[in-house]
C-alpha positions as CSV (number, residue, x, y, z in Angstrom):
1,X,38.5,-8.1,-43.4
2,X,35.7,-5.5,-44.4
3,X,32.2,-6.1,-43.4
4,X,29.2,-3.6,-44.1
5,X,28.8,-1.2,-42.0
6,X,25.6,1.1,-40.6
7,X,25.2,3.5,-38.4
8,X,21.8,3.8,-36.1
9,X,20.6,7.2,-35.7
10,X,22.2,7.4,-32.1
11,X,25.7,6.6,-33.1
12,X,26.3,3.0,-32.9
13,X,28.2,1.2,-35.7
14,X,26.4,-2.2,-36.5
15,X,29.0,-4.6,-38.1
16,X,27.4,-7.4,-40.9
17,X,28.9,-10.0,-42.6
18,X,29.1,-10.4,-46.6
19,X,29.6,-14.3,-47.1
20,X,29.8,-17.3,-45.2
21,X,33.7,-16.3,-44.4
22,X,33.0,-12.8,-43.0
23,X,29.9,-14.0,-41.3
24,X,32.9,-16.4,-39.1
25,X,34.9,-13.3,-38.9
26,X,32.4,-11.0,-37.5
27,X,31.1,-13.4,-35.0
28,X,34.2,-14.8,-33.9
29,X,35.7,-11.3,-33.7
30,X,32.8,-9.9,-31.6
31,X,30.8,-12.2,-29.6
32,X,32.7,-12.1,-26.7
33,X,32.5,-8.1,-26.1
34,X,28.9,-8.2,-25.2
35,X,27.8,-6.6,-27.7
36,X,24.1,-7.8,-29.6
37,X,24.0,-10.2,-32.1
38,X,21.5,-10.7,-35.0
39,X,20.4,-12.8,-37.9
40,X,17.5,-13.5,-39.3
41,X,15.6,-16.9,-38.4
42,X,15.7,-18.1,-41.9
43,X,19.3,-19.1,-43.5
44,X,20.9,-16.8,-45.7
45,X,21.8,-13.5,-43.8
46,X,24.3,-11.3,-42.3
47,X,25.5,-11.8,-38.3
48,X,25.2,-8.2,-37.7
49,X,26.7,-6.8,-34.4
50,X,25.8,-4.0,-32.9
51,X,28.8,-2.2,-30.7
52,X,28.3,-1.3,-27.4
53,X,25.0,-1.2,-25.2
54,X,22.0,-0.6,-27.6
55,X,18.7,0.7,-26.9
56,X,15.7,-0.3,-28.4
57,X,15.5,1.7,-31.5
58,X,19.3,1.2,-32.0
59,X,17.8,-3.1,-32.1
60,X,15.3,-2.1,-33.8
61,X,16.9,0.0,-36.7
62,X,19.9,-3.0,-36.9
63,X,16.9,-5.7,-37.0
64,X,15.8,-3.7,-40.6
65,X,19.4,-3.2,-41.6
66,X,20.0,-7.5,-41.0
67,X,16.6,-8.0,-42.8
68,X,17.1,-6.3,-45.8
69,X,20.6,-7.6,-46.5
70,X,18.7,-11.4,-46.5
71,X,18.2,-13.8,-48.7
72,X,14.6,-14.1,-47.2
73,X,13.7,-10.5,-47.9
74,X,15.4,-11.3,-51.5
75,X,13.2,-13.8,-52.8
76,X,9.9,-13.3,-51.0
77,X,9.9,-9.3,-50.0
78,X,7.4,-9.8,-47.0
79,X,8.2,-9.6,-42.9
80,X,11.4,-11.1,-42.1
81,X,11.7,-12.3,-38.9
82,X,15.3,-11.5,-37.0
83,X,16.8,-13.1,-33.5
84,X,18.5,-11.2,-31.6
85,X,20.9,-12.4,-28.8
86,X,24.1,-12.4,-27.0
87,X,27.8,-14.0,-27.9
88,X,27.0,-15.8,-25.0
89,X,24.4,-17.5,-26.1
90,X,26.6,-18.5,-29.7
91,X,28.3,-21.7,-30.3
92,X,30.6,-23.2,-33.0
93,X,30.2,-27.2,-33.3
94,X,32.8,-28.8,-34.6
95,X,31.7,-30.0,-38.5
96,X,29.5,-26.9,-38.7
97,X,29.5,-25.2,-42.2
98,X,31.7,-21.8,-42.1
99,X,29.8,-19.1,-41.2
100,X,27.1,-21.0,-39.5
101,X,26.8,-20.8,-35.9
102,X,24.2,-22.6,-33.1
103,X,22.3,-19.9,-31.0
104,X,21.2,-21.5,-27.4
105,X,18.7,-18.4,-26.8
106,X,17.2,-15.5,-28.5
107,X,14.4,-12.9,-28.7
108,X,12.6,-12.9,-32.0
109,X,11.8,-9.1,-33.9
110,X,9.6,-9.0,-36.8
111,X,10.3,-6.8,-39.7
112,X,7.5,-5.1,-41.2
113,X,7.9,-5.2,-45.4
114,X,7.4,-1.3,-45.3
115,X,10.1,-0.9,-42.8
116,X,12.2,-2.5,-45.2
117,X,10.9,-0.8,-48.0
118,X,11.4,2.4,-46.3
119,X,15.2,2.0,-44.9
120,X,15.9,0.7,-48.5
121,X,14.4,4.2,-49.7
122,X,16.6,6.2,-47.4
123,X,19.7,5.2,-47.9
């Protein structure tokens, strides 16, 4: 299955979802290789996973990439606010929608609109 891809400016590939279906994929393919998991807190966006052991810009850069692929920064183009966590922390309830997943725990990143604005300039 293809999912977008990015790369942060230190090398690490971030994985995202296109649809419901490769949102499953992603998640279910990657959540249990310690890698960082993100989506934003409103519905409507990527699971982007981020390979390996990130620093904080590589979060931070990922956090934009996750934004501006939502359905939040879509229809309202202001701060988007992303959580970030663990495939620990994920879970898969039986009767859950596909591509929708629980999240017991997560750390919350605001996106600034210019950020967004500005990675959408770059790319």
């Amino acid at each position: 299955m293809k999912f977008r891809e990015f790369i942060t400016k230190s090398g690490k590939k971030v994985l995202a979802g296109k649809d419901a279906k490769s949102n499953e994929e992603v998640v279910k393919q990657f959540k249990g290789k310690g890698n960082v998991i993100m989506h934003t807190a409103e519905p409507g966006s990527p699971f982007c996973i981020v390979e390996g052991k990130p620093n904080r810009e590589d979060i931070k850069e990922a956090a934009i990439f996750c934004a501006s692929k939502s359905q939040d920064w879509r229809d309202n183009k202001e701060d988007v606010e992303v959580h970030v966590f663990t495939g620990k922390d994920v879970y898969k309830r039986k009767g859950m929608k596909l591509g929708t997943f629980g999240v017991k725990k997560f750390k919350g990143i605001k996106v600034k609109k210019g950020e967004i604005e500005g990675f959408e300039k770059g790319k």
